[in-house]
C-alpha positions in Angstrom: 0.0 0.0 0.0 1.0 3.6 -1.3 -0.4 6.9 0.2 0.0 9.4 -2.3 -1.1 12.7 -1.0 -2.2 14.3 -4.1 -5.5 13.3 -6.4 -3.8 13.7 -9.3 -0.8 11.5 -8.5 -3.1 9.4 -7.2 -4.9 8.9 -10.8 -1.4 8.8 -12.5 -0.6 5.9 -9.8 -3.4 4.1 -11.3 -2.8 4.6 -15.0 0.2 3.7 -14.8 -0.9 0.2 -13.2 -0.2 0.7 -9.7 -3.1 -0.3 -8.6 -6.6 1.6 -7.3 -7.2 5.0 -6.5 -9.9 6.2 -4.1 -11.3 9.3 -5.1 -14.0 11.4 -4.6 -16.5 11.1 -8.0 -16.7 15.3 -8.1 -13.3 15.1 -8.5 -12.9 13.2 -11.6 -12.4 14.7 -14.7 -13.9 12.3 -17.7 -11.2 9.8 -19.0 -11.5 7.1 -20.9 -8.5 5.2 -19.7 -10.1 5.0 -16.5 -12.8 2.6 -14.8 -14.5 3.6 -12.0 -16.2 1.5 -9.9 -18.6 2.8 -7.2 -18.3 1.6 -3.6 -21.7 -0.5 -3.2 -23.8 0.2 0.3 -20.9 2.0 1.7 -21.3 6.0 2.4 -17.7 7.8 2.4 -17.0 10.9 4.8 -14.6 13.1 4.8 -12.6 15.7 6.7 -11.3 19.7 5.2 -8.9 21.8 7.3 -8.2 25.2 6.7 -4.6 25.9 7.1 -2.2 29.5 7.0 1.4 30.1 8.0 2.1 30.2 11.4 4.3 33.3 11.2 0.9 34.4 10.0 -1.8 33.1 12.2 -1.8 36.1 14.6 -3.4 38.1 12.0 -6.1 39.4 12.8 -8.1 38.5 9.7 -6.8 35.1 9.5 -7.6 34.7 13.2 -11.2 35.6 12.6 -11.5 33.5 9.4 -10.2 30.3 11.5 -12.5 31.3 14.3 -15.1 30.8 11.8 -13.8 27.3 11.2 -12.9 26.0 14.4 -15.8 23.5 17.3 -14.4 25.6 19.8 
Protein backbone atom coordinates (compact mmCIF):
# COMPACT_ATOMS: atom_id res chain seq x y z
CA UNK A 1 0.00 0.00 0.00
CA UNK A 2 1.01 3.56 -1.29
CA UNK A 3 -0.40 6.94 0.20
CA UNK A 4 -0.04 9.39 -2.26
CA UNK A 5 -1.11 12.67 -1.02
CA UNK A 6 -2.22 14.30 -4.09
CA UNK A 7 -5.53 13.27 -6.43
CA UNK A 8 -3.76 13.74 -9.27
CA UNK A 9 -0.79 11.52 -8.51
CA UNK A 10 -3.14 9.38 -7.16
CA UNK A 11 -4.94 8.89 -10.78
CA UNK A 12 -1.40 8.76 -12.49
CA UNK A 13 -0.58 5.93 -9.84
CA UNK A 14 -3.37 4.07 -11.28
CA UNK A 15 -2.81 4.65 -15.02
CA UNK A 16 0.20 3.67 -14.76
CA UNK A 17 -0.90 0.23 -13.18
CA UNK A 18 -0.19 0.69 -9.75
CA UNK A 19 -3.12 -0.26 -8.61
CA UNK A 20 -6.58 1.58 -7.27
CA UNK A 21 -7.21 5.04 -6.55
CA UNK A 22 -9.88 6.22 -4.14
CA UNK A 23 -11.26 9.30 -5.10
CA UNK A 24 -14.03 11.38 -4.60
CA UNK A 25 -16.53 11.08 -8.02
CA UNK A 26 -16.66 15.33 -8.11
CA UNK A 27 -13.25 15.07 -8.54
CA UNK A 28 -12.89 13.22 -11.60
CA UNK A 29 -12.35 14.66 -14.74
CA UNK A 30 -13.85 12.25 -17.73
CA UNK A 31 -11.22 9.82 -18.96
CA UNK A 32 -11.54 7.06 -20.95
CA UNK A 33 -8.48 5.19 -19.73
CA UNK A 34 -10.13 5.05 -16.46
CA UNK A 35 -12.76 2.61 -14.75
CA UNK A 36 -14.52 3.65 -12.04
CA UNK A 37 -16.20 1.50 -9.95
CA UNK A 38 -18.58 2.77 -7.24
CA UNK A 39 -18.31 1.55 -3.55
CA UNK A 40 -21.71 -0.49 -3.25
CA UNK A 41 -23.77 0.20 0.28
CA UNK A 42 -20.94 2.02 1.68
CA UNK A 43 -21.32 5.96 2.35
CA UNK A 44 -17.73 7.82 2.40
CA UNK A 45 -17.00 10.93 4.84
CA UNK A 46 -14.56 13.06 4.84
CA UNK A 47 -12.63 15.74 6.74
CA UNK A 48 -11.33 19.65 5.22
CA UNK A 49 -8.87 21.77 7.28
CA UNK A 50 -8.21 25.24 6.71
CA UNK A 51 -4.62 25.94 7.14
CA UNK A 52 -2.16 29.48 6.98
CA UNK A 53 1.36 30.06 7.95
CA UNK A 54 2.09 30.20 11.37
CA UNK A 55 4.25 33.27 11.25
CA UNK A 56 0.87 34.42 9.97
CA UNK A 57 -1.80 33.09 12.16
CA UNK A 58 -1.81 36.08 14.58
CA UNK A 59 -3.41 38.09 11.96
CA UNK A 60 -6.12 39.42 12.77
CA UNK A 61 -8.07 38.52 9.70
CA UNK A 62 -6.78 35.13 9.47
CA UNK A 63 -7.65 34.75 13.21
CA UNK A 64 -11.24 35.57 12.55
CA UNK A 65 -11.47 33.49 9.41
CA UNK A 66 -10.18 30.34 11.54
CA UNK A 67 -12.54 31.33 14.33
CA UNK A 68 -15.10 30.82 11.80
CA UNK A 69 -13.81 27.27 11.23
CA UNK A 70 -12.95 26.00 14.36
CA UNK A 71 -15.76 23.48 17.27
CA UNK A 72 -14.38 25.64 19.76
Amino acid sequence: MVEIGRRSGAIAAAMAGMGLAAVSEHELEPNDELRIVRLKGVRVFGVNHTVCLKSRSSATLLRELMNCFTDN
